[in-house]
C-alpha positions as CSV (number, residue, x, y, z in Angstrom):
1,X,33.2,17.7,38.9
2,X,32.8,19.5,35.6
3,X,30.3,18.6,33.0
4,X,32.6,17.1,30.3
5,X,31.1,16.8,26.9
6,X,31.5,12.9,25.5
7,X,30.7,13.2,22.2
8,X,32.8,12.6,19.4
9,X,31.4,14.8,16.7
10,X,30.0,18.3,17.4
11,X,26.0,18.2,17.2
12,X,23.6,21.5,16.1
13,X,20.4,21.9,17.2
14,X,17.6,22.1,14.9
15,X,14.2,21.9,14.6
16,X,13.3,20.5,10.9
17,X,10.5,18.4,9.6
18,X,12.0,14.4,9.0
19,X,10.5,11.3,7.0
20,X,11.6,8.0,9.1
21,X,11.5,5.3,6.7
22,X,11.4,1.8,8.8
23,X,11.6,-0.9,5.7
24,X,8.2,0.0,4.0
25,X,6.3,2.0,6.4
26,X,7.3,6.3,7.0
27,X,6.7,8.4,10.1
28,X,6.9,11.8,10.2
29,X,9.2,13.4,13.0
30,X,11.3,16.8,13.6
31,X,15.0,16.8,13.6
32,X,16.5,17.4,17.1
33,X,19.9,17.9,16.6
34,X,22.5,16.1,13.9
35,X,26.2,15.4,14.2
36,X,28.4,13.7,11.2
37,X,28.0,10.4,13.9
38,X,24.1,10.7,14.0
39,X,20.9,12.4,15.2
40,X,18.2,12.8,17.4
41,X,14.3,13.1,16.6
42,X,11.3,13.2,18.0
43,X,8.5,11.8,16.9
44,X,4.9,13.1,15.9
45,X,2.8,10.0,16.5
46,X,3.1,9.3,20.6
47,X,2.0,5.8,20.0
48,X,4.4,4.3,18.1
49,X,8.2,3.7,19.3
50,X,11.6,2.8,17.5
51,X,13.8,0.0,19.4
52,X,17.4,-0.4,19.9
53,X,19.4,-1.6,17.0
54,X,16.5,-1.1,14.7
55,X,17.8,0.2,11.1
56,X,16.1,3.0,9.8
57,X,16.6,5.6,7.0
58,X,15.9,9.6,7.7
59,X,14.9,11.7,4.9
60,X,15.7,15.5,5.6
61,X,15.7,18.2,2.5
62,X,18.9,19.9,3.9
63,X,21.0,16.3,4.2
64,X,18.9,13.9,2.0
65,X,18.8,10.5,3.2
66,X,21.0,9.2,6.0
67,X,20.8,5.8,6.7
68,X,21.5,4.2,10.2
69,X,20.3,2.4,13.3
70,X,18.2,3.1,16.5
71,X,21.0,3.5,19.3
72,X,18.8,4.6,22.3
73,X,15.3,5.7,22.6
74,X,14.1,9.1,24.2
75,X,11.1,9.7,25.7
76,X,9.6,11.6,22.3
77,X,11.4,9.8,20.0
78,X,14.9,8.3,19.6
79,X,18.6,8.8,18.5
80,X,20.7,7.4,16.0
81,X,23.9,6.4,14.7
82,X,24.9,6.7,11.0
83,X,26.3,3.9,8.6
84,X,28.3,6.0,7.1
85,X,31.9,5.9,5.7
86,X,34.6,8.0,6.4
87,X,33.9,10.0,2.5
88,X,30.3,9.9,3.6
89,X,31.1,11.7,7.1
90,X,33.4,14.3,5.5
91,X,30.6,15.7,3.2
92,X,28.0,15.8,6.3
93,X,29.9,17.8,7.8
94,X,30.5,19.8,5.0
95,X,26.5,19.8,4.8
96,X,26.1,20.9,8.6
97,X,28.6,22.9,8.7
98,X,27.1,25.2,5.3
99,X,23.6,24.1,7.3
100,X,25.2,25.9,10.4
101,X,26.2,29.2,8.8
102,X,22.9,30.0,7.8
103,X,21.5,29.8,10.8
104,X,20.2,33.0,12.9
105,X,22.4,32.2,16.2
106,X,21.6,34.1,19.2
């Protein structure tokens, strides 16, 4: 059987620096891949982990600050979904998709 792809929103890898705000306290992780729907990160301290359904904010300098919740966690880190609206959406993917083309792709 073929390997179908299940997502609903194209997601491009990257590898950039994140601040994960959860309430008052920050982490500092690197941005996996990111989609209009949500994202994934890894996380630079190995000894603290995210739950599901926990809400969270992402501060990145290329899409500012996303807000969302904790959707399933990875072994370094987790993924998310956005709370975003359907404006919201349109303009990250107007961000990605400007992100996208300045990329060096192989």
């Amino acid at each position: 059987m073929a390997n179908v792809e299940r997502r609903r929103h194209e997601r491009v890898k990257v590898d950039r620096a994140v601040t994960i705000r959860d309430g008052s306290e920050m982490h500092d992780g690197v941005l996996m891949d990111i989609s209009s729907s949500g994202a994934a990160v890894s996380l630079d301290d190995d000894d603290y982990e995210f739950e599901s359904d926990q809400d969270l904010e992402l501060e990145m300098e290329e899409f500012g600050i996303l807000s969302g919740n904790v959707v399933r966690t990875l072994d370094e880190g987790f993924a998310m979904a956005f709370n975003l609206d359907e404006d919201g959406e349109e303009r990250l993917i107007t961000e990605i998709s400007g992100f996208r083309s300045g990329l060096d792709i192989d």
